[in-house]
C-alpha positions in Angstrom: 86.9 -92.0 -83.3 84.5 -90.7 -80.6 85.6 -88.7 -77.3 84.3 -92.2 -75.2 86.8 -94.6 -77.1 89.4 -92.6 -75.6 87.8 -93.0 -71.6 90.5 -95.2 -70.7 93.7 -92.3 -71.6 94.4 -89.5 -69.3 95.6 -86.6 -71.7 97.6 -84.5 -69.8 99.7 -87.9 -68.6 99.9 -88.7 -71.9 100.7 -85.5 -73.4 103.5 -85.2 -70.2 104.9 -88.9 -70.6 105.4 -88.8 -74.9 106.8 -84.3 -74.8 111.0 -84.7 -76.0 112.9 -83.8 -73.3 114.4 -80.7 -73.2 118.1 -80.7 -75.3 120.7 -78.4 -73.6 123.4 -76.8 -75.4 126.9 -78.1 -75.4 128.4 -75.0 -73.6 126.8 -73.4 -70.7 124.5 -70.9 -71.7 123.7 -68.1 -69.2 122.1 -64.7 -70.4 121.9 -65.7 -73.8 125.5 -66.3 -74.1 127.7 -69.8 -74.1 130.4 -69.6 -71.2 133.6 -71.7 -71.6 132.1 -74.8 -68.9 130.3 -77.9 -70.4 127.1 -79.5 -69.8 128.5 -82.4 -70.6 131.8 -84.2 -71.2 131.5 -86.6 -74.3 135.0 -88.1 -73.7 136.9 -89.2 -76.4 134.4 -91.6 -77.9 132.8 -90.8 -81.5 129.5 -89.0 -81.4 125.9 -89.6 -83.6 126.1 -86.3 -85.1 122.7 -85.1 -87.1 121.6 -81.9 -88.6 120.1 -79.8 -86.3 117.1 -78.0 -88.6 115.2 -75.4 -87.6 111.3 -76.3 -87.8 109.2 -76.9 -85.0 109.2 -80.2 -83.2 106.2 -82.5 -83.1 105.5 -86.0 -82.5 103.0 -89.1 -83.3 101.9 -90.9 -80.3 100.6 -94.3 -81.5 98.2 -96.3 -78.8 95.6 -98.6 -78.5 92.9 -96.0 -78.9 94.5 -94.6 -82.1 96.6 -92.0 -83.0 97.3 -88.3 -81.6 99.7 -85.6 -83.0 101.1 -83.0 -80.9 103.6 -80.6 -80.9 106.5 -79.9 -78.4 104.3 -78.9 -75.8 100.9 -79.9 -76.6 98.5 -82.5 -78.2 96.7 -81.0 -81.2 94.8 -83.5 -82.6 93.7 -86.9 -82.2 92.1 -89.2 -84.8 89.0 -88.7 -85.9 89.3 -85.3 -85.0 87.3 -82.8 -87.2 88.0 -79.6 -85.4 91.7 -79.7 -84.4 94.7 -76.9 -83.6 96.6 -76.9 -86.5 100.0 -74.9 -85.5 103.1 -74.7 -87.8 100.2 -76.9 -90.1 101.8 -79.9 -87.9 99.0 -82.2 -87.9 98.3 -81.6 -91.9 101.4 -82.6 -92.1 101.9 -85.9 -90.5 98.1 -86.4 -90.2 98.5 -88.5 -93.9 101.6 -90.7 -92.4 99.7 -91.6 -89.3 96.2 -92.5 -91.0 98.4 -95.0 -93.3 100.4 -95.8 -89.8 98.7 -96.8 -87.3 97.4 -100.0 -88.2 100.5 -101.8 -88.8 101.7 -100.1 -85.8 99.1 -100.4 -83.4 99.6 -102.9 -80.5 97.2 -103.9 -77.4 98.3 -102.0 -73.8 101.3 -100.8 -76.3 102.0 -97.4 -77.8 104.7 -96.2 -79.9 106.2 -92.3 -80.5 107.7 -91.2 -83.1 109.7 -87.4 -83.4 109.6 -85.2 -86.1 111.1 -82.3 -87.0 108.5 -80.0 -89.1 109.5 -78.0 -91.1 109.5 -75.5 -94.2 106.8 -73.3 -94.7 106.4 -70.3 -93.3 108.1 -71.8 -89.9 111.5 -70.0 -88.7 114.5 -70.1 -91.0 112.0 -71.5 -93.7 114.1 -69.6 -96.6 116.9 -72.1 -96.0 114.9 -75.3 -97.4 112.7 -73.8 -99.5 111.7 -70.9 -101.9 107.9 -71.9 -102.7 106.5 -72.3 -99.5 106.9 -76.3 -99.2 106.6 -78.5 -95.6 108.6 -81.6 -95.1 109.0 -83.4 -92.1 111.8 -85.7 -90.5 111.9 -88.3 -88.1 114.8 -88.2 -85.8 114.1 -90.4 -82.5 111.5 -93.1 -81.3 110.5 -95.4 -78.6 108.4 -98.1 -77.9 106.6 -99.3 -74.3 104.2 -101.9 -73.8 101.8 -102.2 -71.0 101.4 -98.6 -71.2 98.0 -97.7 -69.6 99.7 -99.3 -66.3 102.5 -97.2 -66.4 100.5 -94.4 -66.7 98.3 -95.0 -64.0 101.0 -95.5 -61.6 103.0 -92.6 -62.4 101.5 -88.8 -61.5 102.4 -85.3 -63.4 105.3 -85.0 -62.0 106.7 -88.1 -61.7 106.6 -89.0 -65.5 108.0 -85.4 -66.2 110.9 -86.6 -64.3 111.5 -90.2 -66.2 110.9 -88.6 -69.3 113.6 -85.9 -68.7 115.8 -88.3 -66.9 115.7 -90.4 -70.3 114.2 -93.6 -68.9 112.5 -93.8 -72.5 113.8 -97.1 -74.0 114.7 -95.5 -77.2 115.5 -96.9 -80.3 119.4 -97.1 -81.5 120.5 -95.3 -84.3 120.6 -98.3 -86.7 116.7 -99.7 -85.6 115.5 -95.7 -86.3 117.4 -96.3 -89.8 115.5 -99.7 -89.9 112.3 -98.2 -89.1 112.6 -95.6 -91.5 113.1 -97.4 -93.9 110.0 -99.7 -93.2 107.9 -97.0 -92.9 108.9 -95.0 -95.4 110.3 -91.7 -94.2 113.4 -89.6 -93.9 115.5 -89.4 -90.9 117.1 -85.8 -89.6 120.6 -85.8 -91.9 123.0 -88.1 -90.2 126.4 -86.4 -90.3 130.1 -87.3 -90.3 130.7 -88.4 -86.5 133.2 -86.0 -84.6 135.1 -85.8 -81.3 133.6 -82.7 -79.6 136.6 -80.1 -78.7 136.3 -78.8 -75.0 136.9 -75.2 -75.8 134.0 -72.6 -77.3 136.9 -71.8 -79.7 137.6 -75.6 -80.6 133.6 -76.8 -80.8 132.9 -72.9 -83.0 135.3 -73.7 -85.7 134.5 -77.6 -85.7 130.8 -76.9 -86.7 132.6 -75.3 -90.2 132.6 -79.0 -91.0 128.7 -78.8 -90.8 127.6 -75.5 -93.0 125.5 -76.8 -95.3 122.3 -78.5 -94.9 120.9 -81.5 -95.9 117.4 -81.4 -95.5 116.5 -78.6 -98.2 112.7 -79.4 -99.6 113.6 -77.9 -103.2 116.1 -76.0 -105.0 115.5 -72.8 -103.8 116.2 -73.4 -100.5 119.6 -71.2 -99.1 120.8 -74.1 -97.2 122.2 -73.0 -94.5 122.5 -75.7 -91.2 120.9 -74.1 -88.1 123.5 -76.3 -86.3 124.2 -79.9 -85.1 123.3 -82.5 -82.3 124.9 -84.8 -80.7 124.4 -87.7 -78.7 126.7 -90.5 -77.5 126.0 -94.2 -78.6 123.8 -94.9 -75.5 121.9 -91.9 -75.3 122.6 -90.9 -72.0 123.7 -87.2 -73.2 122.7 -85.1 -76.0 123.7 -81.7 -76.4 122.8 -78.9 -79.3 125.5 -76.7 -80.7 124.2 -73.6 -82.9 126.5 -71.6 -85.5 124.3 -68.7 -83.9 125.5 -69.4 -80.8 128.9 -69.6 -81.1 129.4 -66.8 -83.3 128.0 -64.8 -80.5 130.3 -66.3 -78.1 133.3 -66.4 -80.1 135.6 -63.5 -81.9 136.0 -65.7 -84.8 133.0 -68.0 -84.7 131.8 -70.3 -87.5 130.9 -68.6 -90.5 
């Protein structure tokens, strides 16, 4: 696809408007360490718990001009593309799915994004899902607007920095993502046993013992050791991270 297909999409709105916003851990954190006060109270209600594995994030942004893949903070590659940045080897790795995507995706004024975790590799804690070196790739959240080139031009910088982190996204519920994967033939982030998250550092450290082991290992080599959990409530209005690292920092007798 050449560079003047693509006239009518400003990048750096686009790249702005489809980033994830930013996940905050469960407790506090200040200076590295979690403190006893809450970013958010859950309640009592049950929780969507997934795995939370340690890749790098990336995403497919599906439009009427094609497709473009980008990481967590920039777009890397568009299609078409010969020459493209090729960090963490995300866009060989979701370049494939996206070629064999977009078509049935596609939609006039419309665009669709879809978040991965990458992961594997050589990238982080790579040892815990493999042994040889291979890259997988899960899809944990999506939404879908139309009319999008309007909302574009109406919004500056700034202003779709602050819907996107203000989670104005009209995302998709847990059981249309399951429906979607399915359709489209990919694997979503682990879903996990749901949970009622414990107030205290002490309580929310020993609960994530439930939550050792991944699920997402690419062979059987892989050590399989969870990086963590997320949580989010049933309309994602909050969504918190909680770390085993984390909390055996912050905790005498943390999960181990």
């Amino acid at each position: 696809m050449e560079d003047n297909d693509k006239k009518n999409i400003d990048l750096a709105k686009l790249n702005t408007a489809t980033k994830y916003p930013s996940i905050k851990t469960y407790h506090v954190m200040e200076e590295g360490k979690l403190k006893e006060e809450r970013n958010f109270d859950f309640g009592s209600d049950p929780l969507i718990v997934t795995e939370k594995i340690d890749g790098t994030n990336a995403r497919v942004v599906i439009t009427s001009d094609g497709w473009f893949i980008g990481g967590r903070n920039e777009l890397l590659g568009y299609q078409g593309d010969v020459l493209y940045n090729n960090e963490n080897k995300v866009v060989d790795t979701l370049r494939e799915w996206a070629e064999n995507n977009t078509d049935r995706l596609i939609e006039p004024n419309s665009v669709i994004v879809c978040y991965f975790e990458v992961y594997g590799g050589r990238i982080n804690a790579h040892k815990q899902y493999t042994s040889v070196g291979n890259v997988g790739f899960r899809i944990f959240d999506a939404w879908r607007m139309r009319n999008f080139p309007g909302f574009l031009a109406s919004k500056t910088e700034s202003q779709l920095s602050l819907w996107r982190d203000n989670n104005q996204q009209r995302w998709m519920t847990s059981d249309q993502l399951d429906a979607f994967a399915f359709e489209y033939n990919l694997k979503r982030v682990p879903l996990l046993s749901p949970c009622v998250l414990p107030a205290s550092l002490e309580g929310a450290s020993n609960l994530l013992n439930n939550y050792k082991v991944s699920l997402a290992a690419l062979d059987e080599g892989g050590l399989r050791h969870s990086e963590g959990i997320v949580v989010r409530n049933e309309d994602r209005s909050k969504i918190a991270k909680l770390r085993f690292y984390d909390y055996q920092k912050a905790t005498k007798n943390g999960a181990k």
